[in-house]
N, C-alpha and C positions, 0 to 999 in steps of 0.2 A: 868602445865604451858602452857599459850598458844603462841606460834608463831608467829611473824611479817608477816604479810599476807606479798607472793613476790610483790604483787603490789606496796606496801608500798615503797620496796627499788630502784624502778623504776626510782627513778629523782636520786638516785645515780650510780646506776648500768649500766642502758641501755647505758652512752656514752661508756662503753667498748664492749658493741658490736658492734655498730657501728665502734667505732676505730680498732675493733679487723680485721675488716674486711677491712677495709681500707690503713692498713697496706701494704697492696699488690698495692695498689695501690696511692704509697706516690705520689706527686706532686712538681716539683721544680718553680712552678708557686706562686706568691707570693698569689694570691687570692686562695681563696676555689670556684673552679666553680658548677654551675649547670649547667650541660653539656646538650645538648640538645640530644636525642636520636638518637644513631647510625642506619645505613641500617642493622645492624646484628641484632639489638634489638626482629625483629617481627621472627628470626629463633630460639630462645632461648628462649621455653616454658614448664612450666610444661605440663606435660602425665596427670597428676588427681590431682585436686584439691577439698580441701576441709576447707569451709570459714564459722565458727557457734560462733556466741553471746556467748562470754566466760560466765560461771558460775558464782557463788559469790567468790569473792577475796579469794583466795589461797584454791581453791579447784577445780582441773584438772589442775591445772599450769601444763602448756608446756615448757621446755627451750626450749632456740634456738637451733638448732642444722643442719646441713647440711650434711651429712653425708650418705655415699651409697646408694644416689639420692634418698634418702628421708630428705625432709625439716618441721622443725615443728619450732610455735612460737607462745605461748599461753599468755593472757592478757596485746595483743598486741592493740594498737590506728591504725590506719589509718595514723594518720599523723607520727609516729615510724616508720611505713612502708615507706612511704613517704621517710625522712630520710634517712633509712635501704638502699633500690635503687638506690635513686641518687645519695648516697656518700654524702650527704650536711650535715646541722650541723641545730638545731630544728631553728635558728634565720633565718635562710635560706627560712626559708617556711613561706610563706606570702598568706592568707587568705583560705578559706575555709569555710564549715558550722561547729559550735560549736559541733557536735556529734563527726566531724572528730577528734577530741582531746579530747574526752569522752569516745566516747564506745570503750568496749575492745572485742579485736574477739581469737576465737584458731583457725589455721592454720596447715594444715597439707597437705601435698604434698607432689608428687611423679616425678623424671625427672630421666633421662640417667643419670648413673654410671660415669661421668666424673669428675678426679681431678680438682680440684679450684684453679688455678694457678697464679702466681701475672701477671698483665697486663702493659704497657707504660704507663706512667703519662697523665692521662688526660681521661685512657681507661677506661668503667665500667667493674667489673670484671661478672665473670658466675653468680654470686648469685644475683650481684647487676639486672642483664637481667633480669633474672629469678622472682624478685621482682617486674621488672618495668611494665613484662606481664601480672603476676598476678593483679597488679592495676589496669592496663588498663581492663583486660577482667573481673575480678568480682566486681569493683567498678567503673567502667567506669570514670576514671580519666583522665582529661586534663586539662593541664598544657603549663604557656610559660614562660620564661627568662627576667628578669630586671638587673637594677643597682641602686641601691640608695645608698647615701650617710647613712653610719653609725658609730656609737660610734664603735672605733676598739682597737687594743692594737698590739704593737710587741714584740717579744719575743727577746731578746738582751743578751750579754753578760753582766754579772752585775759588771767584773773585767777589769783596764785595761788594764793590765798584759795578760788578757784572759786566765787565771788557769780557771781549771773546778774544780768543787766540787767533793768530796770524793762519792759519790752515782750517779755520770753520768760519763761512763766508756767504753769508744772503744768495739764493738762487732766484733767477725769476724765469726760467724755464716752465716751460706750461707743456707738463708730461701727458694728460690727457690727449692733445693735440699732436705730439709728437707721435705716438703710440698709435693714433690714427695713422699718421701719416709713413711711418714705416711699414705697419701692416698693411697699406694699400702698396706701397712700394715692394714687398715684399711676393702680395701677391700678382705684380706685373714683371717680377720677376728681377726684380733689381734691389735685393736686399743691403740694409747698409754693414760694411764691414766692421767687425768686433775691434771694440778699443784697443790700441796698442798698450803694451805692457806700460804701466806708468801713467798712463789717459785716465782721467777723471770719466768713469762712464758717465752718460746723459742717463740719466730719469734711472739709480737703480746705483746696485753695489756689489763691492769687489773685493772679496778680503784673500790675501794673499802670507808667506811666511813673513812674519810680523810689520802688517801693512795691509791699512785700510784705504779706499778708496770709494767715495762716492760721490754721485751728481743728482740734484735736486731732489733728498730727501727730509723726512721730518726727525725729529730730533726723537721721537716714540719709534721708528725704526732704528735710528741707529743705536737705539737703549738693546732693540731686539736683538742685534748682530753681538751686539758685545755680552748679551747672554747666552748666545747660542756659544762663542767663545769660552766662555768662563763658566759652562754648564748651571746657573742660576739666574733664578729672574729679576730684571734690571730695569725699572721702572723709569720713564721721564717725567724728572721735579724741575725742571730749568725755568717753565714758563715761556720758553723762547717757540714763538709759533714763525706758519711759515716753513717752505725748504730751504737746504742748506747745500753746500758743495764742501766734500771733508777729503782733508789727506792726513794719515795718522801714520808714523812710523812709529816702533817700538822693539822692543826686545823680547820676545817668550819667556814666560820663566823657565820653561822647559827649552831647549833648542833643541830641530829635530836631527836624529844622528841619520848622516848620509854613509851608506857603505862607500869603503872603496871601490873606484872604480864605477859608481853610478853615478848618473848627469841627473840635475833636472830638468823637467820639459823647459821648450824655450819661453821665455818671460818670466820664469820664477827664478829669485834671487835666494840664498838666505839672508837673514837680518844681518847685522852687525851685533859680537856679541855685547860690546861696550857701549851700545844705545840705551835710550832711557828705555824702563819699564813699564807696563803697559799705563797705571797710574800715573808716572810723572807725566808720559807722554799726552797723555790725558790733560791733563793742568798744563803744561807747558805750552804743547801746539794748541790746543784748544782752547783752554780755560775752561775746563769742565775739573768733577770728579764724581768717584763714587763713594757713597757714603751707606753700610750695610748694616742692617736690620734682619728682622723673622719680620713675617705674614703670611696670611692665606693665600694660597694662589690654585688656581684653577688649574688639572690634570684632566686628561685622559684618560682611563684607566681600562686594558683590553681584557674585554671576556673570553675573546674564543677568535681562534685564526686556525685556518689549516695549509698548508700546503697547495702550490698548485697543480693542478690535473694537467699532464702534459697537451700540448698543443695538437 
């Protein structure tokens, strides 16, 4: 039986890395910014870097990983990266050459042993730095900041009562704390093992074929996850402060077509095609919706990228 190359589950998968990381750095700004680079940005570099033309699809797949200052991320885009850095969402990044969003590179880098600690609203965190130097220095990227008007949506309460749904649930996990405490764990060499397929991760999130997961975030991240989904930006109007623990099932509109004869990796299901849609599911398990509008929203927008210089 052959395998679903990981490339494959890329347009499902990667908004959870992004979100995962972002989590640390929720926003109670109603936009999604693209922050322009801080004076701390050019202290915050990788020690050895290493940037080579990924293989053929699912063979040397790198996960992401950041872990005792070594960083790896294999059958990665340019523009992922892009993303990955500035904390933004793929709608956020406006232009570029066509390869920026073609070729896939593996990543592998070396920095100081420092914990990844959540930052102030608005802060890039250590990984996101770490990201934005590497662009600069192996792809010589420059970039500036707009506002255009776009197709948006906000995330609202769906009841007027304001009842939540039976799968969006008060957290009181203290992620700062935890996030100490694995990266000390980590660094003694006893890191904790990744959620089981199904496990509500602790402090951070998991979005899978039609199926969200997460543990102790703010309800301004999970507006973000469901924009990276739905390619537009997804503001939170709920007023509900505070993190949450969410488990969201649904349906795709699209369902993704499996060749015969390929598996997918272990823990990934497909959805049911006869589940609610992303919106019911929305209202039903949660008691949320979304309710869509036009506004300005804050882009990216890239001047100039080149290609990397071989290693």
């Amino acid at each position: 039986m052959q395998r679903l190359p990981a490339h494959r589950l890329t347009r499902w998968m990667y908004f959870a890395v992004i979100l995962a990381s972002a989590t640390s750095v929720s926003s109670a700004q109603e936009q999604t910014p693209a922050p322009p680079p801080p004076s701390s940005e050019t202290e915050v570099k990788f020690e050895v870097t290493s940037v080579k033309k990924s293989g053929p699809p699912g063979q040397g797949f790198l996960p992401f990983r950041l872990q005792g200052g070594r960083f790896s991320m294999g059958q990665m885009t340019v523009g992922n990266l892009i993303t990955l850095g500035y904390g933004i969402q793929r709608f956020q990044l406006i232009g570029g050459p066509s390869w920026m969003n073609a070729d896939r590179f593996d990543i592998n880098a070396v920095t100081e042993d420092v914990p990844l600690l959540p930052t102030t609203p608005g802060t890039p965190n250590r990984m996101q730095l770490l990201v934005r130097s590497l662009l600069k220095e192996r792809f010589a990227l420059k970039t500036h900041n707009e506002t255009r008007e776009l197709p948006l949506s906000y995330l609202v309460m769906a009841r007027e009562d304001r009842k939540l749904g039976d799968r969006l649930r008060p957290s009181t996990i203290d992620c700062r704390a935890l996030m100490a405490e694995r990266a000390k764990a980590a660094k003694e060499g006893a890191p904790p093992p990744p959620p089981k397929p199904g496990e509500i991760p602790a402090c951070g999130m998991r979005g899978g074929l039609g199926q969200i997961t997460a543990g102790s975030i703010t309800l301004s991240n999970f507006a973000q996850m469901l924009g990276s989904m739905l390619n537009r930006p997804i503001y939170d109007r709920t007023n509900l402060t505070g993190n949450f623990d969410i488990q969201l099932d649904y349906t795709p509109d699209q369902m993704p077509q499996i060749p015969p004869g390929v598996t997918l990796p272990p823990g990934l299901t497909l959805p049911s095609p006869d589940g609610p849609s992303l919106n019911t599911a929305l209202q039903e398990q949660l008691g949320l919706k979304l309710d869509a509008t036009r506004g300005p929203v804050d882009v990216l927008v890239v001047d100039s990228v080149e290609p990397p210089m071989p290693d």
